[in-house]
N, C-alpha and C positions, 0 to 999 in steps of 0.2 A: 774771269770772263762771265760777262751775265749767259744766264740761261736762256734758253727758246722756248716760245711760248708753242709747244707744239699741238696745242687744240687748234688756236690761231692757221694752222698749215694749212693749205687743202691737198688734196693725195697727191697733187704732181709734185708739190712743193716740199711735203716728207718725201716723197720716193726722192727727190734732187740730192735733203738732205742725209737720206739714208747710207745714199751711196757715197758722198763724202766721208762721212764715217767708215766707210770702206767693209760698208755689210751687203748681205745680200738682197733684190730687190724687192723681194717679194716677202722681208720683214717689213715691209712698209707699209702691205695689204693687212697684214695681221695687226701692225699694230692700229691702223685708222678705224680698223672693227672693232678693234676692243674700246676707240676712244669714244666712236659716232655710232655704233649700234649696241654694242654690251653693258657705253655707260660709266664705265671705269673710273675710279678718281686719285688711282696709284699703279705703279711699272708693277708692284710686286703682284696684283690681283691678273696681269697677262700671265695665266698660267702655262702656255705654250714659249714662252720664251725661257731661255736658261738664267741662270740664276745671275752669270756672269753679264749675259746681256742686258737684263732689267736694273742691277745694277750701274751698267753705264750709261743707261737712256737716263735715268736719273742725276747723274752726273750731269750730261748734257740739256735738257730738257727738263721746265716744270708744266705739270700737269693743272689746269686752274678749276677750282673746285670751288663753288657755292658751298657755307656751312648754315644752316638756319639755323637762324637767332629769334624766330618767333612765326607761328603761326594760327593764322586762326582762321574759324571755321564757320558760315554765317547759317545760323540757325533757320534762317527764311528758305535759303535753296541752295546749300550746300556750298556756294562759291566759298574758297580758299584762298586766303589771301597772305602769302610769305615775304616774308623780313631776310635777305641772304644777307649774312657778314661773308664780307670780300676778303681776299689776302691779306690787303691792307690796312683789313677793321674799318672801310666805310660800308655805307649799306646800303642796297637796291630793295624795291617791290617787286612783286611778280603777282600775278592774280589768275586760278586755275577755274576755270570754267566749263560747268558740263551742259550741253546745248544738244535739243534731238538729232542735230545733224553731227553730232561730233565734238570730245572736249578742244574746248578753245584755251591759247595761254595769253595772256596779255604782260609785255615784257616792257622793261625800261632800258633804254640807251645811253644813259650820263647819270652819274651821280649828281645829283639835283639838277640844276636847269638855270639858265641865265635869259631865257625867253620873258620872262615879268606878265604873262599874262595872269590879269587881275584875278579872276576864278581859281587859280589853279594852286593846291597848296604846293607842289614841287617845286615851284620855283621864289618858296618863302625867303629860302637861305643861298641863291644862288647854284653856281652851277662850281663843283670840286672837280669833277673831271671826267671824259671820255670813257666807255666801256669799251673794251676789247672784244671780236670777236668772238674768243674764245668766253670770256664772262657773258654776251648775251645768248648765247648756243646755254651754257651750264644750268642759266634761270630753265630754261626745257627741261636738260636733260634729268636737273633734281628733280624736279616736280614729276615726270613722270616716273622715274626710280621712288618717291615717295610714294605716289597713287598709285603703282601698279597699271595704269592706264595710259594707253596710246592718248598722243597729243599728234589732233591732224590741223587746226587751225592756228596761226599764230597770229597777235596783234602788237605791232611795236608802236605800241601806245603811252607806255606808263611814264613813269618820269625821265624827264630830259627831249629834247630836241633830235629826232635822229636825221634831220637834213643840215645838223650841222655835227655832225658826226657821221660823217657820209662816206668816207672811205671803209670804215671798219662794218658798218652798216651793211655796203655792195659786198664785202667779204662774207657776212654773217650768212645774208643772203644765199650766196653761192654754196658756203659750206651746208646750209640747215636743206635745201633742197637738192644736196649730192646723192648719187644712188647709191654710193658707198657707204652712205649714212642715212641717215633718220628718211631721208628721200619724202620731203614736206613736199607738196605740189607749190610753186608759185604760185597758180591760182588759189591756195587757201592762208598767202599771207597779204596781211595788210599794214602799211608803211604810212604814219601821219606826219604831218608836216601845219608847223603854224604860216608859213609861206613864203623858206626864203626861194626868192625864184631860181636864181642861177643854180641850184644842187638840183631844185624842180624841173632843170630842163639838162641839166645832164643826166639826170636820172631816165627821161625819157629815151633819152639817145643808147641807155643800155638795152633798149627794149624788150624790158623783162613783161612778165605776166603776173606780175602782182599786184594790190591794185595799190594805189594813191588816195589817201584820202585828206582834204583840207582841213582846218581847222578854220571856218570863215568865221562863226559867230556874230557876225555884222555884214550888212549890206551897205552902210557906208563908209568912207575914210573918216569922218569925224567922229564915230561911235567905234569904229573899230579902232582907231588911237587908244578912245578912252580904257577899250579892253583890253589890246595887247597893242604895247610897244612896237612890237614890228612893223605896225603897221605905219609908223613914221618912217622907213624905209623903203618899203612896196604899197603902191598903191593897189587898190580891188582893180583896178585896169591891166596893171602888170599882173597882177595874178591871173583874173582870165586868161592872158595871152599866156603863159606858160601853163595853164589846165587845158587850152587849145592845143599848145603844141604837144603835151603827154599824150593827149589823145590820136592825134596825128600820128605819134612816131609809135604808138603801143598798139591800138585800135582800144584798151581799157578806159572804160568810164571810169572818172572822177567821182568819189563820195566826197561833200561836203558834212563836214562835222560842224553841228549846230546847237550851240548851248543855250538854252533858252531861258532867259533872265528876266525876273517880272520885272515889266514896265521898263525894261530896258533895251532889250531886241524883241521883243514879241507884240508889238504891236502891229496893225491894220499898213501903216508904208513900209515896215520890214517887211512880213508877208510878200506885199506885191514888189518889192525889190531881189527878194530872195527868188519868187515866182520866175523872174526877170533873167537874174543869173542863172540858176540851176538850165532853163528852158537854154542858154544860149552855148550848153557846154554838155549838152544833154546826163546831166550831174545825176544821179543819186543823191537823195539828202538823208542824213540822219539826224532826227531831230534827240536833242540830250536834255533831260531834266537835269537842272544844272544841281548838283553834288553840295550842298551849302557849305563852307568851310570856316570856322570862329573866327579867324583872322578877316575874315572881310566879311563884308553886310548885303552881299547880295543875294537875291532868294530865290527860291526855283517858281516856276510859271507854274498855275493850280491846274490839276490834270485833266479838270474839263476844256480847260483853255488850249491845254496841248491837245490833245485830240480835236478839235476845234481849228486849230493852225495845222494840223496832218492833213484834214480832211478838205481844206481849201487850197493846200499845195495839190491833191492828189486829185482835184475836180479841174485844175487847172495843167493836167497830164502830166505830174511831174512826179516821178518816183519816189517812195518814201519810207522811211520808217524810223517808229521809235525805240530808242537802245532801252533793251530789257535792263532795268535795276539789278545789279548783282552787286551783294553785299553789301548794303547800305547799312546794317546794324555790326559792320568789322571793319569800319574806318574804309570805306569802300573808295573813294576818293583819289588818286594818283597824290601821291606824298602822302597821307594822313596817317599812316604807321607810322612810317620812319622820322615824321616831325616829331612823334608822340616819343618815338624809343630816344632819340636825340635828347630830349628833354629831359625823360627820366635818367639818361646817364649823365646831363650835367647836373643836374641838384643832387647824382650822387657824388659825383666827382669833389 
């Protein structure tokens, strides 16, 4: 009988199973504190349970535990950037951030990525498979058992698509904002999406309070093909209308995530098309100096130029800001570890 992933649970769904097991109900409060607030990553570390009982939750029940396989530390402003080896020896980023308002985590959703946006090195080697609940909750809960520091922001940002991993996603959700646990505000996470619509508008329909943010990178259909594929699917038409309807069913503004690529999006009718959109969805934009990756030739826009396209969004009333650089000298880039550790263990292999 395979085992239960019982991080994956949320409290009604161990107390269901608790009581199958035919124990009493209120091992179910103890154990969800030991898994969501204490941190735990084995039955034998719940020291309020008896010996006999730890050993049969382990019988029944694996616990899924992130092991880090590399970390490092960016000499510029401390961001941290970790390599977790999974159960199954694949491997996630995670990226820990400390910000005046509070450390930030920025987490991955899939073992690589099948999205193809050109920029991105995640999705070099395609996409291996789905994270679980329980694996995107552990990228947290290592990292602040490492730091010793509360984690109040999260961003499910890093590698993989999490609107196509959208069940385990609305679960993660549910559990990382429990008051039984870690009790994150919805308001301090943020969910990106390259824009398949349909998750885009059932996501709305949960009407949560966390925010949404696109991945536009282009104001047209023919420049946004050339950058991500999906964009031969959804046109910028269907995406407003599903940023309108998020907005309808949430009342939360849309962030536009905006990689700005010299000579490539950053010209004078991007500008007044971006201007265009943002103003019709009343968007936040976040302008991104795009991350240069070896594998492609794209190059980031020169900083006076970026400040220069902030400052003509922001005279034409339209919200803004630019994503502070973290860790740019520690392979700062979504994939750019784990392409590198990939690599060194096939030329050992």
């Amino acid at each position: 009988m395979d085992k239960i992933d019982i991080k994956s649970l949320d409290f009604n769904e161990l107390e269901t199973v608790i009581k199958e097991l035919g124990l009493q109900k209120f091992r179910a409060r103890q154990i969800y504190d030991w898994l969501h607030k204490k941190l735990v990553t084995s039955f034998d570390e719940m020291t309020n349970l008896s010996a006999d009982l730890r050993k049969s939750l382990a019988e029944h029940f694996d616990i899924t535990a992130c092991e880090v396989a590399r970390m490092q530390e960016s000499k510029l402003d401390g961001t941290r950037k970790y390599l977790f080896k999974l159960a199954d020896g694949n491997y996630v980023e995670s990226v820990f951030m400390r910000y005046h308002h509070g450390n930030s985590v920025c987490i991955s959703s899939q073992v690589g990525c099948r999205m193809g946006c050109r920029f991105c090195a995640s999705t070099l080697d395609g996409l291996t498979r789905n994270l679980a609940p329980s694996e995107m909750l552990d990228e947290i809960y290592r990292i602040q058992v490492l730091t010793g520091e509360r984690v109040s922001n999260v961003v499910v940002m890093g590698t993989g698509e999490p609107m196509d991993n959208y069940d385990s996603i609305l679960k993660f959700v549910k559990l990382l904002t429990d008051e039984n646990g870690l009790n994150i505000s919805q308001r301090n996470i943020t969910v990106s999406t390259c824009g398949i619509v349909e998750n885009m508008k059932r996501l709305a329909d949960e009407k949560l309070a966390i925010t949404l943010a696109l991945s536009l990178h282009s104001v047209t259909d023919e420049k946004r093909r050339e950058l991500m594929p999906i964009a031969n699917k959804y046109s910028i038409e269907e995406l407003m209308e599903a940023c309108e309807y998020y907005f309808d069913k949430t009342g939360r503004r849309i962030t536009f995530e905006y990689a700005l690529v010299r000579n490539v999006n950053d010209k004078d009718e991007d500008l007044k098309g971006l201007i265009k959109l943002a103003g019709r969805v009343k968007a936040h934009v976040n302008l991104i100096p795009v991350n240069p990756i070896k594998e492609r030739d794209y190059k980031e826009t020169a900083h006076a130029d970026v400040l220069a396209f902030k400052n003509k969004l922001e005279k034409s009333g339209i919200n803004v800001t630019i994503r502070r650089e973290m860790g740019r000298d520690i392979d700062g880039a979504c994939g750019q570890l784990r392409k590198k550790v990939l690599s060194e263990n096939h030329e050992e292999a």
